[in-house]
C-alpha positions as CSV (number, residue, x, y, z in Angstrom):
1,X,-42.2,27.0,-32.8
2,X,-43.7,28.9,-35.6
3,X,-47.5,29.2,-35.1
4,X,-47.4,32.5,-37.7
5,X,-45.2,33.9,-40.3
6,X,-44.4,36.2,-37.7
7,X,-42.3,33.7,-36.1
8,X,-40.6,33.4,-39.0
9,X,-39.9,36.4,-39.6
10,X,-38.1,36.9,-36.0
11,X,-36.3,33.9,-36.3
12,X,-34.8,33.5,-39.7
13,X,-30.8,34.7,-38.9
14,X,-29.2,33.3,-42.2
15,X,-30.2,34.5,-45.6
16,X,-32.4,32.9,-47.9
17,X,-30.7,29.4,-49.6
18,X,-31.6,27.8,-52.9
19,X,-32.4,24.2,-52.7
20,X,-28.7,23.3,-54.1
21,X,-27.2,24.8,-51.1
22,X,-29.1,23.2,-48.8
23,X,-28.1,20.2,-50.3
24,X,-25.0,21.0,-50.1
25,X,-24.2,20.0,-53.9
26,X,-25.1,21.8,-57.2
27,X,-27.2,18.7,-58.7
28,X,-29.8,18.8,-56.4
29,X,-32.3,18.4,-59.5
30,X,-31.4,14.9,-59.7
31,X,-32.9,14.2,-56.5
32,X,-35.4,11.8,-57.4
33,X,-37.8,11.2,-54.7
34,X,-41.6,11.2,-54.8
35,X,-43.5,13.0,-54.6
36,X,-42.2,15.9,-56.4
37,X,-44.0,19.2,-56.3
38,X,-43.0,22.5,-57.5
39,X,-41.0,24.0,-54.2
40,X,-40.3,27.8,-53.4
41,X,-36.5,28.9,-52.5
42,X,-35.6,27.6,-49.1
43,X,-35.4,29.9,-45.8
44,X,-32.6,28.9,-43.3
45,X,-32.4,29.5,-39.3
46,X,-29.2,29.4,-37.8
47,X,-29.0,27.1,-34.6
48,X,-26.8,27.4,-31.7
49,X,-24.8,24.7,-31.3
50,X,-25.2,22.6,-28.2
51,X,-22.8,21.8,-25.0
52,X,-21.9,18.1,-25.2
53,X,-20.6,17.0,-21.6
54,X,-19.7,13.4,-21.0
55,X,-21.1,12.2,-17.7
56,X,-19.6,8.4,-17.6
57,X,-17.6,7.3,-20.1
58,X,-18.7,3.2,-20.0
59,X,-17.8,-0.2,-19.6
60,X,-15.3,-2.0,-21.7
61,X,-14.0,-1.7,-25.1
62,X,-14.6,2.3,-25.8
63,X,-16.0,3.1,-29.2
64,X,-16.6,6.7,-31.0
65,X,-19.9,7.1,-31.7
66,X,-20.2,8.8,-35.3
67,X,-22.5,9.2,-38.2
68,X,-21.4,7.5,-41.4
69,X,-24.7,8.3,-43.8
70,X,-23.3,9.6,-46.6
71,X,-24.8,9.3,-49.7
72,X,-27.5,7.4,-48.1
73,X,-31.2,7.4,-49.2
74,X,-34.0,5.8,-47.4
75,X,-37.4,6.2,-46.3
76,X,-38.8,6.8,-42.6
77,X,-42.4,6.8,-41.2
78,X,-42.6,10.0,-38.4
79,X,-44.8,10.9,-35.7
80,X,-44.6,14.2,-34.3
81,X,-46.7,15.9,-31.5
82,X,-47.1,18.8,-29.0
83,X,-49.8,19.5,-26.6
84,X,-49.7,23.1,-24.3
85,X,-52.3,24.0,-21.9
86,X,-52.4,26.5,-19.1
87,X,-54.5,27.5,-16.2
88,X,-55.1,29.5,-13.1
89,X,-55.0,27.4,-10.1
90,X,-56.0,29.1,-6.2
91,X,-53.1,28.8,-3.9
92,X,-55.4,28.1,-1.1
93,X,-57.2,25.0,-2.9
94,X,-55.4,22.7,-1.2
95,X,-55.6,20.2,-4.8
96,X,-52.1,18.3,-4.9
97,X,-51.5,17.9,-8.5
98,X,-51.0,14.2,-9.9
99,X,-47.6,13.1,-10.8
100,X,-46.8,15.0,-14.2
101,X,-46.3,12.2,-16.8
102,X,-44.3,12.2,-19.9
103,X,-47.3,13.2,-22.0
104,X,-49.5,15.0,-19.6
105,X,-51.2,16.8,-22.3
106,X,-52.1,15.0,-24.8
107,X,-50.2,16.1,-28.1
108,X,-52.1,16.6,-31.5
109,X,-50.0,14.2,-33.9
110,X,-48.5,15.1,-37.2
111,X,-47.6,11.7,-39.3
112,X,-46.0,11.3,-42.4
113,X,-43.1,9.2,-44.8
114,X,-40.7,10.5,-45.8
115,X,-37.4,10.3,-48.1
116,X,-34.6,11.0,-46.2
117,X,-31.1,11.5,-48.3
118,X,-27.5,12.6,-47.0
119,X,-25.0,14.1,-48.8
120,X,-21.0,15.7,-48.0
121,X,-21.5,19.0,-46.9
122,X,-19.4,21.6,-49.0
123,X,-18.6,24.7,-46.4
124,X,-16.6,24.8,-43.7
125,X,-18.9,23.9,-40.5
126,X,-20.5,20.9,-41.1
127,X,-19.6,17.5,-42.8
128,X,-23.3,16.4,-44.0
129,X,-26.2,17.8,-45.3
130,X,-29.4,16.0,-44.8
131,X,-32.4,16.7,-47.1
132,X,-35.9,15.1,-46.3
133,X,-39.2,15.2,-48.3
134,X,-42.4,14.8,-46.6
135,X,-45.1,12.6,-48.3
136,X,-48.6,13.9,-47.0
137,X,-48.7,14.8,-43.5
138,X,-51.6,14.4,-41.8
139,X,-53.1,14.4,-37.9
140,X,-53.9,11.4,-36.7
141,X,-55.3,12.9,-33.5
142,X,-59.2,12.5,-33.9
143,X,-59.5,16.2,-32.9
144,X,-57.4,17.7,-35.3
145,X,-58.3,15.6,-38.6
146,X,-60.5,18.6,-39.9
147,X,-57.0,20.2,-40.5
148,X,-55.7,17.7,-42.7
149,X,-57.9,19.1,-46.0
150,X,-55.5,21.8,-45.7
151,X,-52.6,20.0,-44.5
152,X,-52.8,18.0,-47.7
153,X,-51.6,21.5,-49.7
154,X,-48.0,20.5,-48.2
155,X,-47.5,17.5,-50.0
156,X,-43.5,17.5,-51.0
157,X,-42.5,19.8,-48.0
158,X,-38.9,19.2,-47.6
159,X,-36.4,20.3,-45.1
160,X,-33.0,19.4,-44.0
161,X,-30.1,20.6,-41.6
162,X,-26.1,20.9,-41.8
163,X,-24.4,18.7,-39.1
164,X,-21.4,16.9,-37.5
165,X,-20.3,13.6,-38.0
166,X,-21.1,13.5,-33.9
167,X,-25.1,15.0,-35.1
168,X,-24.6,18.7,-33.9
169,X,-26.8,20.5,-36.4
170,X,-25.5,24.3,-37.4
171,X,-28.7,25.6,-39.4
172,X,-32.2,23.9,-40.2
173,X,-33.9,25.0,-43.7
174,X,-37.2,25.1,-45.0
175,X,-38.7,24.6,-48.7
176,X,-42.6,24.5,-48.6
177,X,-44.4,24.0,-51.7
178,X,-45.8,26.5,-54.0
179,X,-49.3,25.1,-53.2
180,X,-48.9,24.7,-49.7
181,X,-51.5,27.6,-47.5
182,X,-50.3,29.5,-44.8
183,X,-51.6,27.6,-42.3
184,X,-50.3,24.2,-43.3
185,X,-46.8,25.8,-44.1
186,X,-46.9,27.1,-40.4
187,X,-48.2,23.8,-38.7
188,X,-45.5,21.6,-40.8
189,X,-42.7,23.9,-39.9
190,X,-43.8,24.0,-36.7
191,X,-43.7,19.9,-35.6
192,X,-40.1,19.8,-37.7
193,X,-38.7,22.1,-35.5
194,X,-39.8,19.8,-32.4
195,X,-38.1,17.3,-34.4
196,X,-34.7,18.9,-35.1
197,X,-35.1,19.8,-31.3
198,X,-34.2,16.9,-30.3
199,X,-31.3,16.0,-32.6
200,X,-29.2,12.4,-31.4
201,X,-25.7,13.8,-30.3
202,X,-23.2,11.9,-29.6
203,X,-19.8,13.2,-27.7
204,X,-16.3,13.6,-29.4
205,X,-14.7,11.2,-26.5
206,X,-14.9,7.3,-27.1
207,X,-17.3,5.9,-24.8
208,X,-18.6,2.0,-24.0
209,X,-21.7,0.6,-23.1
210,X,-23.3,2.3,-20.5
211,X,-21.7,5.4,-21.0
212,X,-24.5,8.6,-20.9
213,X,-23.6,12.1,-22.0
214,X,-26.0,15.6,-21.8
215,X,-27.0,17.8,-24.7
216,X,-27.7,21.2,-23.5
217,X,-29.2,23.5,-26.0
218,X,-32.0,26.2,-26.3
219,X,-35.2,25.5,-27.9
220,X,-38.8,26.8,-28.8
221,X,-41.8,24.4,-27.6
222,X,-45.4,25.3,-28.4
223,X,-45.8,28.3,-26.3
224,X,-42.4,28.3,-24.6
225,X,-38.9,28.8,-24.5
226,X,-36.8,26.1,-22.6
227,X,-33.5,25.6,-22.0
228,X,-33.2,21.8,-22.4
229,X,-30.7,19.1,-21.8
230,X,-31.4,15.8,-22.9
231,X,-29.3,13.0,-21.3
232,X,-28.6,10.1,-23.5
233,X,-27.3,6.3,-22.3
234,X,-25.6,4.3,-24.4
235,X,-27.6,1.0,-23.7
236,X,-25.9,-1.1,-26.6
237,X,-23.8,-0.8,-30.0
238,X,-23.4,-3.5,-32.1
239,X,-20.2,-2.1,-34.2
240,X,-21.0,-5.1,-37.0
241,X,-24.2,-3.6,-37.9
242,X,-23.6,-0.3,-37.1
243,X,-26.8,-0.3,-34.7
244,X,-26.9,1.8,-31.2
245,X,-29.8,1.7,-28.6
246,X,-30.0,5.0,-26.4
247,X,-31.8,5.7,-23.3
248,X,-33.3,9.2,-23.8
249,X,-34.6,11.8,-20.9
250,X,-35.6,15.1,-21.3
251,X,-35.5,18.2,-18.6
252,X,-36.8,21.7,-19.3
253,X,-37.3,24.7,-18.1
254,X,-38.2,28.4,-19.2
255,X,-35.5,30.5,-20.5
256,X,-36.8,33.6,-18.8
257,X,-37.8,33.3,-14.8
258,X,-40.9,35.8,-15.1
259,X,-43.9,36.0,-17.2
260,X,-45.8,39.1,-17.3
261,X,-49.6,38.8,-16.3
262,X,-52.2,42.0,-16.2
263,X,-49.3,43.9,-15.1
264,X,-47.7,41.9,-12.7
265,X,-44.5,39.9,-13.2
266,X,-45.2,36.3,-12.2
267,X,-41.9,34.7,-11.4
268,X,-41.2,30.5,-11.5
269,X,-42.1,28.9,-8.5
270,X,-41.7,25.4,-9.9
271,X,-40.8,23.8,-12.7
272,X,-41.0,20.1,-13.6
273,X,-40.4,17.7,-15.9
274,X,-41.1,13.7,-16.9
275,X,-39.6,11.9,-19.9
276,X,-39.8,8.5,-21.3
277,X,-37.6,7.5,-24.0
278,X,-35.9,5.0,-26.0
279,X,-34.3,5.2,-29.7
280,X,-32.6,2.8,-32.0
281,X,-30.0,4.3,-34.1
282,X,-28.4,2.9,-37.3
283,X,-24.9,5.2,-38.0
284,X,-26.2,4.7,-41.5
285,X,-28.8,6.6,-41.5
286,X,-29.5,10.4,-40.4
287,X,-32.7,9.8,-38.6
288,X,-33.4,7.1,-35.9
289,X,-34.7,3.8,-37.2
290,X,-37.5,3.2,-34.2
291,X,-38.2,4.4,-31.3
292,X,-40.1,7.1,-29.3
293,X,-39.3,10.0,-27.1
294,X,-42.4,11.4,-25.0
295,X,-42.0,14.6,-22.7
296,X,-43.6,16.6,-20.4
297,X,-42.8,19.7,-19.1
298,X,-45.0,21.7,-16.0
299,X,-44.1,25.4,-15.0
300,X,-45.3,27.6,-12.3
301,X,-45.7,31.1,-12.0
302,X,-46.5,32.8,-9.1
303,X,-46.4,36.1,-7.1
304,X,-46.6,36.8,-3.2
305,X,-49.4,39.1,-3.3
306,X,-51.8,36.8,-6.0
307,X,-54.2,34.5,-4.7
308,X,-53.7,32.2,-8.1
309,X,-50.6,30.8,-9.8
310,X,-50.7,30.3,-13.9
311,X,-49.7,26.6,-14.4
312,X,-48.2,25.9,-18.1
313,X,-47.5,22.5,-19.1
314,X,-46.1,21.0,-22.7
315,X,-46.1,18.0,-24.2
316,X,-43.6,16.8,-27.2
317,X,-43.2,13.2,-28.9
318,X,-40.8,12.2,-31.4
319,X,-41.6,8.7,-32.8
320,X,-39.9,7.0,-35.8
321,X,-41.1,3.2,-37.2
């Protein structure tokens, strides 16, 4: 996730958008949400899309699962965290580390409201473009409320995302306000990429209750690079009100097997992860309507010849109310 404008800069694979495409229509100055502050032109990063494999297909009637938002407009409260810490720990120490938990660390949290607005998509990859404005975010962990002075400077921050009617997102994009610093800009852009990283998919097959399906995909945590897959559960649809509940879990580990230490290469000796998660999802809306998804993610490195192993562990929550 982008802790600089350095990040950015690596990252950013599509050209720079105006606000009307990313909205996918030309009258985006109609969009009437508040508050409204004067925005710079919107940066894009392409994502990979993601490999949707359908594990058990359910019980009973078998329904497909897709995103109907269109033209929809509402407003969402979000809570968004991510903790990383690391240490050296003796191999001969003989400490058995506690069970890893799905928030081992604890996660400084970003919170805001937000307007959230779908539209049709106009190109040839995706079928909606979603648009969301942040209020004011803010911390609301007690060590990190100094920041929110500056945080305040990204009032209006908006971003949105191209996707399926099944949720696949193609590209994410960026408009921070004129105002914002450099620092707020990077810590907002930073929690909404932990957000989009854990997008709700659902499978092209028809599935029934119980069904559960993995999302495999490549993201960027606080310090890391994972390769993820998320396995969702259907737990319940109501097809009258549009309403699903899904079982979420979370496993991670580093895209590269080696980190590079004083020198040495420091390969993965173990890698763990914990999850707990739940979300309720209207098919009327882009962005879950409640729920939380909390996970923790512990990596070893080691070497044969080193007396100590480097022990990384991340934490991200998702929580919508």
């Amino acid at each position: 996730m982008p802790h600089t404008h350095a990040f950015r800069r690596r990252h950013i694979l599509i050209p720079i958008v105006t606000l009307s495409l990313m909205l996918g229509l030309s009258g985006c100055s109609n969009y009437d949400s508040s508050p409204q502050v004067p925005v710079e032109e919107a940066v894009g990063i392409e994502i990979a899309q993601p490999r949707v494999t359908v594990i058990n297909e359910g019980t009973g009637a078998k329904t497909p699962l897709r995103f109907a938002d269109i033209d929809n407009r509402r407003t969402v409260e979000v809570l968004i965290g991510d903790g990383f810490s690391q240490e050296l720990r003796r191999k001969d120490s003989g400490h058995t580390p506690a069970p890893l938990k799905a928030e081992a660390v604890e996660p400084r949290v970003l919170h805001s409201t937000a307007t959230v607005v779908t539209k049709k998509a106009e190109n040839s990859t995706s079928t909606r473009s979603v648009f969301v404005q942040l209020n004011t975010p803010e911390f609301v962990t007690p060590t990190k409320e100094s920041l929110n002075e500056d945080l305040a400077t990204a009032r209006g921050f908006g971003f949105g995302w191209f996707a399926s009617d099944t949720g696949e997102i193609s590209s994410v994009n960026f408009t921070a306000p004129t105002q914002a610093t450099d620092n707020a800009r990077a810590l907002v852009e930073q929690h909404l990429l932990t957000l989009t990283g854990l997008p709700v998919v659902f499978p092209e097959a028809a599935v029934g209750v119980g069904a559960s399906w993995t999302v495999e995909s490549r993201v960027q945590a606080a310090a890391q690079t994972y390769l993820q897959t998320v396995t969702y559960t259907l737990k319940s649809f109501d097809a009258d009100s549009t309403s699903v509940v899904l079982g979420v879990d979370v496993a991670q580990r580093p895209s590269l097997g080696a980190l590079d230490a004083d020198g040495k290469q420091l390969k993965v000796v173990h890698t763990e992860s914990a999850t707990e998660g739940e979300l309720k999802v209207d098919l009327g809306s882009p962005l879950p309507v409640s729920g939380k998804i909390a996970t923790s993610t512990q990596v070893v490195y080691g070497e044969e010849s080193s007396e100590v192993d480097v022990v990384q562990e991340s934490t991200l929550t998702v929580e919508f109310r």
